[in-house]
mmCIF file of the C-alpha atoms, coordinates in Angstrom:
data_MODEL
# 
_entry.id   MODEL 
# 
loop_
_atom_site.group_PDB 
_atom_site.id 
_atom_site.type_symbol 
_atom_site.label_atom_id 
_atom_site.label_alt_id 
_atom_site.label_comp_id 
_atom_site.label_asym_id 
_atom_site.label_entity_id 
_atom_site.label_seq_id 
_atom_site.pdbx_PDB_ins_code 
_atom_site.Cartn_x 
_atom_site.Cartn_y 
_atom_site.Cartn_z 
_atom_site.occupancy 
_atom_site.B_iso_or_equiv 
_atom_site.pdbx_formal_charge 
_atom_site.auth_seq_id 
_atom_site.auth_comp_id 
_atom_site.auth_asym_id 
_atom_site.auth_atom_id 
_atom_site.pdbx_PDB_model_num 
ATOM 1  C CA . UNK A 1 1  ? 3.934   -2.693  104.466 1.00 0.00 ? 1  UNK A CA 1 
ATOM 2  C CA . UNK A 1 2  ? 4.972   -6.076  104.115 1.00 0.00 ? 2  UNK A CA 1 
ATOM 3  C CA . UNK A 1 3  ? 7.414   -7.723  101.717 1.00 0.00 ? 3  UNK A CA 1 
ATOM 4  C CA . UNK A 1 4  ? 7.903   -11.195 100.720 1.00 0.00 ? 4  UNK A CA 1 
ATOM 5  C CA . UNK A 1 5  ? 9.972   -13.619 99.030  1.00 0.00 ? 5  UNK A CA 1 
ATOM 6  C CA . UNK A 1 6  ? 9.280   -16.313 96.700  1.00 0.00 ? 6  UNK A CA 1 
ATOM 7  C CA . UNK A 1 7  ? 10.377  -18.492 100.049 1.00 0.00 ? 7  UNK A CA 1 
ATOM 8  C CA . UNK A 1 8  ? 8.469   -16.507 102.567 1.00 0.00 ? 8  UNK A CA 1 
ATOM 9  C CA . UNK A 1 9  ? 6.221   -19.188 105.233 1.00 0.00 ? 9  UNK A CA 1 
ATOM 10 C CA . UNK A 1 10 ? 2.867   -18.185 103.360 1.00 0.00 ? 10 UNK A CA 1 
ATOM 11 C CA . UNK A 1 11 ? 4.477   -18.728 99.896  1.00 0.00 ? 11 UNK A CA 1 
ATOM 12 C CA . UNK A 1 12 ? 2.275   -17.232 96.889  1.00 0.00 ? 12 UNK A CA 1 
ATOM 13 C CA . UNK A 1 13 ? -1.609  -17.963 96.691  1.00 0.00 ? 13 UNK A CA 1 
ATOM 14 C CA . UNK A 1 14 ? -2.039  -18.890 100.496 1.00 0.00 ? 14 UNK A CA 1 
ATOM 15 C CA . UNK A 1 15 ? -4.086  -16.590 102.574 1.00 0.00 ? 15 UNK A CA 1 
ATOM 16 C CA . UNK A 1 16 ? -1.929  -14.676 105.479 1.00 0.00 ? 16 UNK A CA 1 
ATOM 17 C CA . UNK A 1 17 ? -5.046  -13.693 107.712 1.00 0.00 ? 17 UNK A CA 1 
ATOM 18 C CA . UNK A 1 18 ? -8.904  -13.004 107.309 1.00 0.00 ? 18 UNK A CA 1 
ATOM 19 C CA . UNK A 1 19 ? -9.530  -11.704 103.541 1.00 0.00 ? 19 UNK A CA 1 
ATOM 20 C CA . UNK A 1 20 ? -13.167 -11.372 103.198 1.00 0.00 ? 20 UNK A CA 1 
ATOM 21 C CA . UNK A 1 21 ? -12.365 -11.135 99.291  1.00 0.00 ? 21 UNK A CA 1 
ATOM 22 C CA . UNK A 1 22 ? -11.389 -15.016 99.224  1.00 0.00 ? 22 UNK A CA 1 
ATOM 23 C CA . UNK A 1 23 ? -14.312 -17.571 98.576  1.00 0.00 ? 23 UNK A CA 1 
ATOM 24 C CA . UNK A 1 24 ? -14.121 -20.030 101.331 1.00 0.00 ? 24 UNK A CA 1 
ATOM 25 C CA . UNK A 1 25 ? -12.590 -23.472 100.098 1.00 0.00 ? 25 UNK A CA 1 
ATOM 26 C CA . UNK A 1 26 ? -14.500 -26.670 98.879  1.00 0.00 ? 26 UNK A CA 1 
ATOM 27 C CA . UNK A 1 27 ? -13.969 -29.966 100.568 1.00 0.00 ? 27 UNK A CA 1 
ATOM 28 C CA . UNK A 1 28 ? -10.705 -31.269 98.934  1.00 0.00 ? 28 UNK A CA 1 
ATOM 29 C CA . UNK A 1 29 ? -12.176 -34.821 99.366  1.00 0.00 ? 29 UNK A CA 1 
ATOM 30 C CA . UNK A 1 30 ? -14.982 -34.101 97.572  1.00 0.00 ? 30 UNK A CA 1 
ATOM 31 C CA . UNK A 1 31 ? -17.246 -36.333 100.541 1.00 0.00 ? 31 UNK A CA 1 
ATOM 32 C CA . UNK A 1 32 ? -20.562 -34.953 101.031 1.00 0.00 ? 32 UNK A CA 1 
ATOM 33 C CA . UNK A 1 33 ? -24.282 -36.313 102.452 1.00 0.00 ? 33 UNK A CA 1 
ATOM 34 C CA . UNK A 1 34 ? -26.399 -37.707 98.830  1.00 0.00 ? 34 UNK A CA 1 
ATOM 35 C CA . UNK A 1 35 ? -29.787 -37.127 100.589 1.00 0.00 ? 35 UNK A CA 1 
ATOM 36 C CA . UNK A 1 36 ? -28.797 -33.776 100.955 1.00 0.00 ? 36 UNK A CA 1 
ATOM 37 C CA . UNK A 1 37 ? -29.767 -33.317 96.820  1.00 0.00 ? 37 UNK A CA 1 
ATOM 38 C CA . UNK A 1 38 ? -32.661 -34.842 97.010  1.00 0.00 ? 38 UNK A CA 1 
ATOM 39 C CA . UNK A 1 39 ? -35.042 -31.973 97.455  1.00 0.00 ? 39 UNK A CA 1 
ATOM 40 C CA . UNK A 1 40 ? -33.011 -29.956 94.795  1.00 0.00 ? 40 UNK A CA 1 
ATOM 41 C CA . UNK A 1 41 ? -33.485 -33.497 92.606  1.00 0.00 ? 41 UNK A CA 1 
ATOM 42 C CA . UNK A 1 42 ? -37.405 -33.563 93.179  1.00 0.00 ? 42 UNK A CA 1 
ATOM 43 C CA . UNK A 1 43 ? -37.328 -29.755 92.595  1.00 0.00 ? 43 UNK A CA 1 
ATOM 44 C CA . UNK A 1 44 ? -36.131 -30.499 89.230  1.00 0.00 ? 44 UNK A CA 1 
ATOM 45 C CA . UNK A 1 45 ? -38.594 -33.501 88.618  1.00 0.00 ? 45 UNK A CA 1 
ATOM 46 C CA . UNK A 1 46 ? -41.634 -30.839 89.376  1.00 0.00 ? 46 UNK A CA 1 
ATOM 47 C CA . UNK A 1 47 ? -40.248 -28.340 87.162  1.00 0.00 ? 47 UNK A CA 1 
ATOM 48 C CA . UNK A 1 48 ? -40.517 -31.080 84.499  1.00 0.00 ? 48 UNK A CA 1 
ATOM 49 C CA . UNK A 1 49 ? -43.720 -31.866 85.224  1.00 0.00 ? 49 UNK A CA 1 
ATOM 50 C CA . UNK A 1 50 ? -44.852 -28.324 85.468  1.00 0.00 ? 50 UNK A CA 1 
ATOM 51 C CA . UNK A 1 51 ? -42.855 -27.437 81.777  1.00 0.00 ? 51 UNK A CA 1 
ATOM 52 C CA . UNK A 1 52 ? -44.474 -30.826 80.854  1.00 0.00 ? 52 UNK A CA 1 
ATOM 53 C CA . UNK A 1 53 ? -47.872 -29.926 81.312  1.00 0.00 ? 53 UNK A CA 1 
ATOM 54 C CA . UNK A 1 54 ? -48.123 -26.855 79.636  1.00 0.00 ? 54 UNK A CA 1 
ATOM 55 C CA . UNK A 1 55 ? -46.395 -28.104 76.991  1.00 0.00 ? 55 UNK A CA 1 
ATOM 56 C CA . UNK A 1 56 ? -48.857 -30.369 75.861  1.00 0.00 ? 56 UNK A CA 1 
ATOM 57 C CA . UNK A 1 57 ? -52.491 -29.318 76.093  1.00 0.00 ? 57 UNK A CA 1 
ATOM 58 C CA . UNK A 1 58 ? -53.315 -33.395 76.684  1.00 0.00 ? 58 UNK A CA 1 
ATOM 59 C CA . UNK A 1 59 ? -51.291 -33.625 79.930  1.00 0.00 ? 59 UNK A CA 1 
ATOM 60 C CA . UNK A 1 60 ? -53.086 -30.213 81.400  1.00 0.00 ? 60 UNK A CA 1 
ATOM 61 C CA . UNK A 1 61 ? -54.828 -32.477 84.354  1.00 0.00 ? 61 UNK A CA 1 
ATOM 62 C CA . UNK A 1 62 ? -52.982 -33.619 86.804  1.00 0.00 ? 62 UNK A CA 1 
ATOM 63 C CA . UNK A 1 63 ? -53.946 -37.268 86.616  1.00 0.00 ? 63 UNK A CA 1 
ATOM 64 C CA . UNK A 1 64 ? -53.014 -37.441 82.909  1.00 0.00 ? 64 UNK A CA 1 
ATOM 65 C CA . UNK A 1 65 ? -49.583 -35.815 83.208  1.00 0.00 ? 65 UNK A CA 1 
ATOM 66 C CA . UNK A 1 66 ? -48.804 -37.839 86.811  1.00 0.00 ? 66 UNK A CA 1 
ATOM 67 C CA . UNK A 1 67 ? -49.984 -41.151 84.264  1.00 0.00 ? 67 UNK A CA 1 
ATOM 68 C CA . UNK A 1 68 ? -47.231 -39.445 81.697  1.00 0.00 ? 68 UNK A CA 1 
ATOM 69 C CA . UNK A 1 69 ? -44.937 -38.773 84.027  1.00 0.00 ? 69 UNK A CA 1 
ATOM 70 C CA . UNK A 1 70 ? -45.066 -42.546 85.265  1.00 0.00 ? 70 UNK A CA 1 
ATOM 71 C CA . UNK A 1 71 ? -44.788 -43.761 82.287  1.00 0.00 ? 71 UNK A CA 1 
ATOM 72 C CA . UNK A 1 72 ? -41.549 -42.283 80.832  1.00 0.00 ? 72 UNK A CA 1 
ATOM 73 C CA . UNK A 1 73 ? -39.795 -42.481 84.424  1.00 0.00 ? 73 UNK A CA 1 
ATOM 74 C CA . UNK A 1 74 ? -40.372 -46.198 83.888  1.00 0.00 ? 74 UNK A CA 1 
ATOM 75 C CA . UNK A 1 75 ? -39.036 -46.708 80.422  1.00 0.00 ? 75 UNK A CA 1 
ATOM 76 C CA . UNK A 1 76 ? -36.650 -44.455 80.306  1.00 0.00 ? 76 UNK A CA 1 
ATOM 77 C CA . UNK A 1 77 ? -34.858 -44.573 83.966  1.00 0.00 ? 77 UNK A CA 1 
ATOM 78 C CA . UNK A 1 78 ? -31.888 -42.707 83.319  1.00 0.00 ? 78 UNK A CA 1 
ATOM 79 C CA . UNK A 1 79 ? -33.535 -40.315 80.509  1.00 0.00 ? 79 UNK A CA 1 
ATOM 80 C CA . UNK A 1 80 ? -31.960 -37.066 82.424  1.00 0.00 ? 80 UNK A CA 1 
ATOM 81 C CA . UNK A 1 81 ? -28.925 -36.997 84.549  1.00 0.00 ? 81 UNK A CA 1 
ATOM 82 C CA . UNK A 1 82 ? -30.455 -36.026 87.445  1.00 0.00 ? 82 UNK A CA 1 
ATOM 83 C CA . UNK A 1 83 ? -32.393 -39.672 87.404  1.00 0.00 ? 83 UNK A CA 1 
ATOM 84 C CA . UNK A 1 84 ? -28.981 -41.418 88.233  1.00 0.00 ? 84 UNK A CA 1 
ATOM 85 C CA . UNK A 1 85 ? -28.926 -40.192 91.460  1.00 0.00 ? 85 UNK A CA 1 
ATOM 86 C CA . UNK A 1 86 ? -32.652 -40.652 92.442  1.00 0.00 ? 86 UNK A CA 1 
ATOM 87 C CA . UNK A 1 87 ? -32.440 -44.264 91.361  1.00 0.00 ? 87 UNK A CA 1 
ATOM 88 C CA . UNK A 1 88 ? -28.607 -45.109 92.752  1.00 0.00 ? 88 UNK A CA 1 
ATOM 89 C CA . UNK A 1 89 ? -26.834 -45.552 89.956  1.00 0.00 ? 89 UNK A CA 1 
ATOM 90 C CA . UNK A 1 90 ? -24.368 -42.939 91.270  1.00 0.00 ? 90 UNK A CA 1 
# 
């Protein structure tokens, strides 16, 4: 059994050896690659589309919802906040 002080080397909170109980640590930096979202980003876009077009019986064809779908992306650039990092505004 092991004991430890409020001075022990580990201290409270820090992990003494392999605990596969622990969830493994985030980048304290926060750095990582932007294109890495983007398929998770255009994921999102087609769920919108999909949600978009069964939604309105008017936008059922592709060609009239892609139209739609051109349309608001234009006027409305930062309409979701996913949109701010497809058009660099991040």
């Amino acid at each position: 059994m092991e004991t430890r002080t409020a001075g022990a080397a580990g201290g409270p909170g820090k992990p003494t050896g392999s605990n596969s109980g622990r969830a493994p640590r985030s980048d304290p930096t926060g750095a990582f690659y932007k294109t890495e979202m983007y398929p998770l980003l255009y994921r999102i876009n087609n769920y919108l589309v999909r949600w978009m077009r069964k939604k309105y019986k008017r936008l059922r064809t592709f060609a009239k919802a892609h139209e739609a779908w051109k349309r608001v992306t234009s006027q409305y650039p930062l309409w979701f906040a996913h949109w701010w990092w497809l058009h660099g505004f991040w």
